[in-house]
N, CA, C and O atoms as a GROMACS GRO file, in nm:
protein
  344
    1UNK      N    1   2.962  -2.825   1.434
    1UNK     CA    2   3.011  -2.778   1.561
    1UNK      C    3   3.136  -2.694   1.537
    1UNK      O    4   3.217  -2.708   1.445
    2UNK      N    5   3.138  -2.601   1.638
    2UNK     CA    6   3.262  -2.499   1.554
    2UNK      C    7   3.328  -2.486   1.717
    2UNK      O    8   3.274  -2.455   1.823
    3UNK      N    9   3.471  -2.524   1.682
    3UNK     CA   10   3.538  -2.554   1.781
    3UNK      C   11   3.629  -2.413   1.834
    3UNK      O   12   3.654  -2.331   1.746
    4UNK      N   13   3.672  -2.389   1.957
    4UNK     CA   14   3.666  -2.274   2.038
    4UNK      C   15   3.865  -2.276   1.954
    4UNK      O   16   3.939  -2.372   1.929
    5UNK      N   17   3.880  -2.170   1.941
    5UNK     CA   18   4.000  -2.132   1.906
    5UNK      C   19   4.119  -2.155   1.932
    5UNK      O   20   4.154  -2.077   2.021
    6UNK      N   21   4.219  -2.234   1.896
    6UNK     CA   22   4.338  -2.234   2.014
    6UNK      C   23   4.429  -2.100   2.043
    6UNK      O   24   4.473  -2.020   1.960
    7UNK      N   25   4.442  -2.099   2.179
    7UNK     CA   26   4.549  -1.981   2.207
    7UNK      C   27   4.675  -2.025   2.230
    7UNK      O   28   4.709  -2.120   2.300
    8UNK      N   29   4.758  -1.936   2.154
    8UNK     CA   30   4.936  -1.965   2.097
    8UNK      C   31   5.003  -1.855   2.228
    8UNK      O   32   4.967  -1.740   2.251
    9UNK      N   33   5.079  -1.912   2.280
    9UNK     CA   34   5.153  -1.834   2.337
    9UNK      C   35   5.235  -1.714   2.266
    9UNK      O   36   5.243  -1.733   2.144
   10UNK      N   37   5.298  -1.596   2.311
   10UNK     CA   38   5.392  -1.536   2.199
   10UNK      C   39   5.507  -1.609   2.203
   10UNK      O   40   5.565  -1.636   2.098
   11UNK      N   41   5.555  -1.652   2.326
   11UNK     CA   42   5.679  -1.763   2.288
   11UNK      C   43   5.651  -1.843   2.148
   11UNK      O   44   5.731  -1.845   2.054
   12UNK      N   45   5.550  -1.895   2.148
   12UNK     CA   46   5.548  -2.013   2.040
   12UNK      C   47   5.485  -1.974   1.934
   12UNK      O   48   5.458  -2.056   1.846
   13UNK      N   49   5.449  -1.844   1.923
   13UNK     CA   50   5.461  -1.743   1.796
   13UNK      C   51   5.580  -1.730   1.728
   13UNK      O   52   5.606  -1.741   1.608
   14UNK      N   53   5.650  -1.705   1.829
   14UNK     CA   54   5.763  -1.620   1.794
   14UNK      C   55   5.904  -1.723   1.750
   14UNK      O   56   6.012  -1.692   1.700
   15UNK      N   57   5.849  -1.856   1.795
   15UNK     CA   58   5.949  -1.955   1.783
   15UNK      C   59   5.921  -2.031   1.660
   15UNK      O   60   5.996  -2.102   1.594
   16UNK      N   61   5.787  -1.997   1.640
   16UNK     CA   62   5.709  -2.093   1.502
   16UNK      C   63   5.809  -2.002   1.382
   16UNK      O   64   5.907  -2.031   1.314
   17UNK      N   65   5.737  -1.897   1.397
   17UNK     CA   66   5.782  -1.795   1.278
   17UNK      C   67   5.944  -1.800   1.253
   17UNK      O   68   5.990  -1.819   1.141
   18UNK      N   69   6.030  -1.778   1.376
   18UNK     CA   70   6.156  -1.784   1.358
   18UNK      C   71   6.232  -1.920   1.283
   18UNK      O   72   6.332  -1.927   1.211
   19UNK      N   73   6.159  -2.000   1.323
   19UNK     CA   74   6.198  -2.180   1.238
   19UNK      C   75   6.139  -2.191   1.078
   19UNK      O   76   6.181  -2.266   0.990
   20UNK      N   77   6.022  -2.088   1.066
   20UNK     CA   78   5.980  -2.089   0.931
   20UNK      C   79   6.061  -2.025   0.888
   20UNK      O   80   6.123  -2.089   0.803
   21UNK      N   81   6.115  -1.880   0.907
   21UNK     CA   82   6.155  -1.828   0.830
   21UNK      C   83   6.319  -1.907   0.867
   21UNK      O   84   6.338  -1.949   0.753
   22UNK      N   85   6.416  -1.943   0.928
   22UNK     CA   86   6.515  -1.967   0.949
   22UNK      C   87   6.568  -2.130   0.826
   22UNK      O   88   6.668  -2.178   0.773
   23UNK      N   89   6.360  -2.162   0.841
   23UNK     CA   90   6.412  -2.265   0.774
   23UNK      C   91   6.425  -2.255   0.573
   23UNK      O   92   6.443  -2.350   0.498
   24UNK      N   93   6.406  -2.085   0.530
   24UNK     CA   94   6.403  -2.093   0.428
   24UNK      C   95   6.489  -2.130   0.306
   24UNK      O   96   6.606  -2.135   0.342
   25UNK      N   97   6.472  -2.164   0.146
   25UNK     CA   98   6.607  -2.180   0.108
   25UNK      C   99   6.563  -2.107   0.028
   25UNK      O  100   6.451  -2.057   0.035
   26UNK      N  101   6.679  -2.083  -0.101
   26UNK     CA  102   6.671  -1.997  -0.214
   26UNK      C  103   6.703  -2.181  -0.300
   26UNK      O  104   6.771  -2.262  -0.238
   27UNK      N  105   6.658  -2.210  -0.408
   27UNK     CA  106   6.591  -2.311  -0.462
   27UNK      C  107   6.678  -2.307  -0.650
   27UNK      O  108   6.592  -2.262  -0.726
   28UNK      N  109   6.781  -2.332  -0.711
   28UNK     CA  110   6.828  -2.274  -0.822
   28UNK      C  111   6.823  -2.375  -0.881
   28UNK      O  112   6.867  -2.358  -0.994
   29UNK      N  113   6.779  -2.511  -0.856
   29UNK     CA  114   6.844  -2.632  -0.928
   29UNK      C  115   6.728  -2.742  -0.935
   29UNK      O  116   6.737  -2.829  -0.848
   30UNK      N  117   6.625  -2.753  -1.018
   30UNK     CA  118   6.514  -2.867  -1.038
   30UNK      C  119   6.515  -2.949  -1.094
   30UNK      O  120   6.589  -2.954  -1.192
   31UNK      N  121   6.416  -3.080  -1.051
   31UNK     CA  122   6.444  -3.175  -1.072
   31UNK      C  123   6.322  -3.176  -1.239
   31UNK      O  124   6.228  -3.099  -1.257
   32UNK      N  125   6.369  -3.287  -1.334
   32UNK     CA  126   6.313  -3.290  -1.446
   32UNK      C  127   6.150  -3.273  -1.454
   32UNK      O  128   6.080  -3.192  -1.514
   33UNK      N  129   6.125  -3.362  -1.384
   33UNK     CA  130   5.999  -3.459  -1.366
   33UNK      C  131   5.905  -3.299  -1.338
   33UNK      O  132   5.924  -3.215  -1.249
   34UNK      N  133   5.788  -3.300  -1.463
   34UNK     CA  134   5.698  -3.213  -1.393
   34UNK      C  135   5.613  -3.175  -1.289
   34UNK      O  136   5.585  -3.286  -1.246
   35UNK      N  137   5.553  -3.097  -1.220
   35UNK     CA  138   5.454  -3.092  -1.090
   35UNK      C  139   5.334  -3.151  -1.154
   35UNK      O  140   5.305  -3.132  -1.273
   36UNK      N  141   5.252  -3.239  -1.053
   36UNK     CA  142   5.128  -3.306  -1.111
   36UNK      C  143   5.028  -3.150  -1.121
   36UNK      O  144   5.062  -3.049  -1.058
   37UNK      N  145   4.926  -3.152  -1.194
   37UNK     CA  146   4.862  -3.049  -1.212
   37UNK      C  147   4.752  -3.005  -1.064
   37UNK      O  148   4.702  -2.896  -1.035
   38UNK      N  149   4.744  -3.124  -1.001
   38UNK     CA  150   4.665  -3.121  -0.859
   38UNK      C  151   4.793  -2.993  -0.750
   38UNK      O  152   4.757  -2.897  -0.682
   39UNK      N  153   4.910  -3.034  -0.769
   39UNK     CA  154   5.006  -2.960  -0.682
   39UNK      C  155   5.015  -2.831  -0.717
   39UNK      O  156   5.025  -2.739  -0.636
   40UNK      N  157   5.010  -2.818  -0.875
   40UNK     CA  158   5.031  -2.680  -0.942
   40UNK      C  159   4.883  -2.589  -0.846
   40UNK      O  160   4.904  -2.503  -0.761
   41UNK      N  161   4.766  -2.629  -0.880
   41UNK     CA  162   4.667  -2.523  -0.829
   41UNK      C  163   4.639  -2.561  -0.691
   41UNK      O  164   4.527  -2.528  -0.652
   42UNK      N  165   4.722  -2.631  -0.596
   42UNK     CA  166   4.740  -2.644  -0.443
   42UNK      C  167   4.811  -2.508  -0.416
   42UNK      O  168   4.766  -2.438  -0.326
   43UNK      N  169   4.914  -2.466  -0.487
   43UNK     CA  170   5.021  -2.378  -0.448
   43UNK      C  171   4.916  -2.242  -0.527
   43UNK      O  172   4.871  -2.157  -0.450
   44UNK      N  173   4.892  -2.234  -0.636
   44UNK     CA  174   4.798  -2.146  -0.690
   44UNK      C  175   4.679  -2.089  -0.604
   44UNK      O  176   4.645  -1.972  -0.614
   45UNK      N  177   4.618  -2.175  -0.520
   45UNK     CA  178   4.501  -2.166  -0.452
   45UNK      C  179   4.552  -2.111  -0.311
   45UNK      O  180   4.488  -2.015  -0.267
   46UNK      N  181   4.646  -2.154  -0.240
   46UNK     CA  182   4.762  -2.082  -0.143
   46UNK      C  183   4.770  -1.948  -0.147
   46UNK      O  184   4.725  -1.879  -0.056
   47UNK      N  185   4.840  -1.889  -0.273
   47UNK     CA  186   4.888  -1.772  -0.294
   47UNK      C  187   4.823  -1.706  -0.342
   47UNK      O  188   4.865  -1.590  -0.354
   48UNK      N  189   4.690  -1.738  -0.396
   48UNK     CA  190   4.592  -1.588  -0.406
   48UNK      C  191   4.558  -1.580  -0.237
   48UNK      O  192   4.512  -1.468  -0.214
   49UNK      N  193   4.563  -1.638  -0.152
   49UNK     CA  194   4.522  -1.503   0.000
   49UNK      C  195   4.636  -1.492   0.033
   49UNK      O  196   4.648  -1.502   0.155
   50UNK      N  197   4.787  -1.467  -0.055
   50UNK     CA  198   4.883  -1.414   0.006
   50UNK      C  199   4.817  -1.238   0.016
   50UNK      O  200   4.719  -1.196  -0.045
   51UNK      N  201   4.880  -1.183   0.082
   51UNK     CA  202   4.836  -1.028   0.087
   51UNK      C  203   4.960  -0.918   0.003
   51UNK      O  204   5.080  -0.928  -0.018
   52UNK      N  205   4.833  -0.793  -0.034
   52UNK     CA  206   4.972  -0.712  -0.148
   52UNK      C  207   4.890  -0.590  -0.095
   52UNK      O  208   4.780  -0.570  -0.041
   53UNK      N  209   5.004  -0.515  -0.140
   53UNK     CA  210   4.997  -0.368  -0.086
   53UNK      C  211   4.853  -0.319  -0.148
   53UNK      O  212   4.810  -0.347  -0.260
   54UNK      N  213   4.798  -0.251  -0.062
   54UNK     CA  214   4.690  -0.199  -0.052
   54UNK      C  215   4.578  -0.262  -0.114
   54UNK      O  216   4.493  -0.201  -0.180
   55UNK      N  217   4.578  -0.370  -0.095
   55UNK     CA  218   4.528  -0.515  -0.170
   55UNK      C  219   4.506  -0.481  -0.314
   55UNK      O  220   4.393  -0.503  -0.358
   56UNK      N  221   4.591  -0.435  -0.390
   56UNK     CA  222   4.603  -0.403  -0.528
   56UNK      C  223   4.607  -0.537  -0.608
   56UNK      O  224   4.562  -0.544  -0.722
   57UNK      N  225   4.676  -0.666  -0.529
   57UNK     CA  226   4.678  -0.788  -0.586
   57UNK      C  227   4.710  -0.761  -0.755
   57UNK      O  228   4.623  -0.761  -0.842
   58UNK      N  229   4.850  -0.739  -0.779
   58UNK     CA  230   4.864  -0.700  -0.888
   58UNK      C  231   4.912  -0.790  -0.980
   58UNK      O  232   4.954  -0.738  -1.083
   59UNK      N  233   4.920  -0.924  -0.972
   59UNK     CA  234   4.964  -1.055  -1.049
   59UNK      C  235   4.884  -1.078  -1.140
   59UNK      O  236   4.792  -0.997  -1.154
   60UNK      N  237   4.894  -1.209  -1.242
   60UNK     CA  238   4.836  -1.263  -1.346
   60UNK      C  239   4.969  -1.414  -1.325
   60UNK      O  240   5.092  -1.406  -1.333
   61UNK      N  241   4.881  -1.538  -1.297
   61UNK     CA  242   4.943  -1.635  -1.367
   61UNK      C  243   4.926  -1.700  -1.439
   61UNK      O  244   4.809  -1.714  -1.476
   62UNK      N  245   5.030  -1.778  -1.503
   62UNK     CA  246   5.034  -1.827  -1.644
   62UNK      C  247   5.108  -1.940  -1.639
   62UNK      O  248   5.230  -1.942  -1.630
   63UNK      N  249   5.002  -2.085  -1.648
   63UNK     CA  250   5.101  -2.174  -1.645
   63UNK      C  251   5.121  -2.270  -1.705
   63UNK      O  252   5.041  -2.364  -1.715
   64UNK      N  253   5.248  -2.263  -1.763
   64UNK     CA  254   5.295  -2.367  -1.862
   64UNK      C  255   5.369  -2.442  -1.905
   64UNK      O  256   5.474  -2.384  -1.878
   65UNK      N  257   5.404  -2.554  -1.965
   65UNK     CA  258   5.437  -2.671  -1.950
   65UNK      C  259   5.465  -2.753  -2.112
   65UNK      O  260   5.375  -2.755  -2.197
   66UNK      N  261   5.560  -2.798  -2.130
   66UNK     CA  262   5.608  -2.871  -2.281
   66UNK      C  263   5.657  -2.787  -2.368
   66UNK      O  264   5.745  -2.723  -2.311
   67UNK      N  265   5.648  -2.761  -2.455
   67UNK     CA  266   5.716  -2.729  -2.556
   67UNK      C  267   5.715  -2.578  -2.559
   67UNK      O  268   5.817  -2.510  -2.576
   68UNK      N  269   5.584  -2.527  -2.541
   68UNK     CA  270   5.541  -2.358  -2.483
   68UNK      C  271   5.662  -2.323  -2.375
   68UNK      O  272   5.745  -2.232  -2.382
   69UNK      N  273   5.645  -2.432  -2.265
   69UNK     CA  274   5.756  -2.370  -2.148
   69UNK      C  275   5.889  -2.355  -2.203
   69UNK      O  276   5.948  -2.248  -2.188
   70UNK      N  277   5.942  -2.452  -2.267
   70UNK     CA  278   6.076  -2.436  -2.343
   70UNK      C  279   6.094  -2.370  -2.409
   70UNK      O  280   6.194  -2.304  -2.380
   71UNK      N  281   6.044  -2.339  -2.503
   71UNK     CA  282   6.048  -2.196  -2.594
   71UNK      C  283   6.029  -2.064  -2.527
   71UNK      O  284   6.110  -1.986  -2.577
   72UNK      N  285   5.974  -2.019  -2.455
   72UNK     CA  286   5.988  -1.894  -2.304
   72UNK      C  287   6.070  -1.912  -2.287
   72UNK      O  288   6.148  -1.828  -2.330
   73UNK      N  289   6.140  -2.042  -2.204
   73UNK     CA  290   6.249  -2.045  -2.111
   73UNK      C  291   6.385  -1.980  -2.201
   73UNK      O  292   6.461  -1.890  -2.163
   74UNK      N  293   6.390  -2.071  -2.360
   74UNK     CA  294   6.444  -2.000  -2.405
   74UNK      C  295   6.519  -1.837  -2.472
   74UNK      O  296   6.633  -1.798  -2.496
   75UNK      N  297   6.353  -1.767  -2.483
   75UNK     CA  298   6.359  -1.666  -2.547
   75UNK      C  299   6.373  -1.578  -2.418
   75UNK      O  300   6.392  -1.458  -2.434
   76UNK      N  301   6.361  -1.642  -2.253
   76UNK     CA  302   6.409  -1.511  -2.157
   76UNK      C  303   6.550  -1.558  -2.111
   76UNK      O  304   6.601  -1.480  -2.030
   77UNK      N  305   6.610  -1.643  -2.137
   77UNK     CA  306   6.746  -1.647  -2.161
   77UNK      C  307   6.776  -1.604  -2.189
   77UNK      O  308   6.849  -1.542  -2.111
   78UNK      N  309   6.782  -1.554  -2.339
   78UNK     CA  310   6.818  -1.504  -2.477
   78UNK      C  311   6.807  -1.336  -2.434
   78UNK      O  312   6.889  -1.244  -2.443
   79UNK      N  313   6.694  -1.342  -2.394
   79UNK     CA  314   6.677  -1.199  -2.366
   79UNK      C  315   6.797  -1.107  -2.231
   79UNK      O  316   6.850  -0.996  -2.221
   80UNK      N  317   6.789  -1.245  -2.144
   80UNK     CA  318   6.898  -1.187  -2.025
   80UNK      C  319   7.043  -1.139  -2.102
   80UNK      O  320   7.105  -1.034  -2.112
   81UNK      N  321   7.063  -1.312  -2.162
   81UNK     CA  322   7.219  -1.304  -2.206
   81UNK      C  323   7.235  -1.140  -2.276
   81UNK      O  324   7.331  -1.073  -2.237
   82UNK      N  325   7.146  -1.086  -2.373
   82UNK     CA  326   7.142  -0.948  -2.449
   82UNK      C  327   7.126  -0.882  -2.384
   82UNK      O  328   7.080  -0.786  -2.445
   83UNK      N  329   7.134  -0.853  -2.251
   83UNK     CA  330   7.051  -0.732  -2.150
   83UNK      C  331   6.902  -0.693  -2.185
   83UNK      O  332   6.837  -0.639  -2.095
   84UNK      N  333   6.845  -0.716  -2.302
   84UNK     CA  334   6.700  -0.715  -2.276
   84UNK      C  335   6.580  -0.748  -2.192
   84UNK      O  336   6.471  -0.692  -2.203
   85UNK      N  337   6.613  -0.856  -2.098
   85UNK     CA  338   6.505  -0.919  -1.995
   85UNK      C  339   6.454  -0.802  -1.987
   85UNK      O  340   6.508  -0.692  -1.996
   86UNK      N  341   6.303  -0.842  -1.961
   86UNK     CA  342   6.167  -0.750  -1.934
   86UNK      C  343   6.186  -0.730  -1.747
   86UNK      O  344   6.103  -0.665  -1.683
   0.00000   0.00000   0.00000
């Protein structure tokens, strides 16, 4: 059974969106403990129907974890501290 659509007022468009975006943060400081791998491709599966210019969808992700992640993390450090970052 396919249920009839709800209709949103623009008030409560406009009030939704304003609390989403009002409620955003900028995020600099994580906690140790890794993401379970179920959460990792929750957020993965999310953001491929984010939308990109002229649906060029121009990403590649890559995700990684232990000893691989630490050694990156390191070598784009390394790279900032030198002005090299890519």
């Amino acid at each position: 059974m396919v249920e009839a659509p709800i209709e949103w007022s623009q008030e409560t468009v406009t009030r939704c969106i304003a609390d989403v975006v009002s409620a955003r943060r900028a995020i600099r400081a994580f906690r140790p403990e890794p993401l379970r791998r179920e959460d990792v491709e929750d957020i993965l599966e999310a953001a491929a129907t984010a939308p990109s210019g002229a649906n060029t969808q121009p990403w590649r992700v890559y995700v990684v974890s232990g000893a691989i992640k630490d050694e990156l993390a390191n070598a784009l450090v390394a790279a900032s501290r030198a002005g090299t970052a890519p």
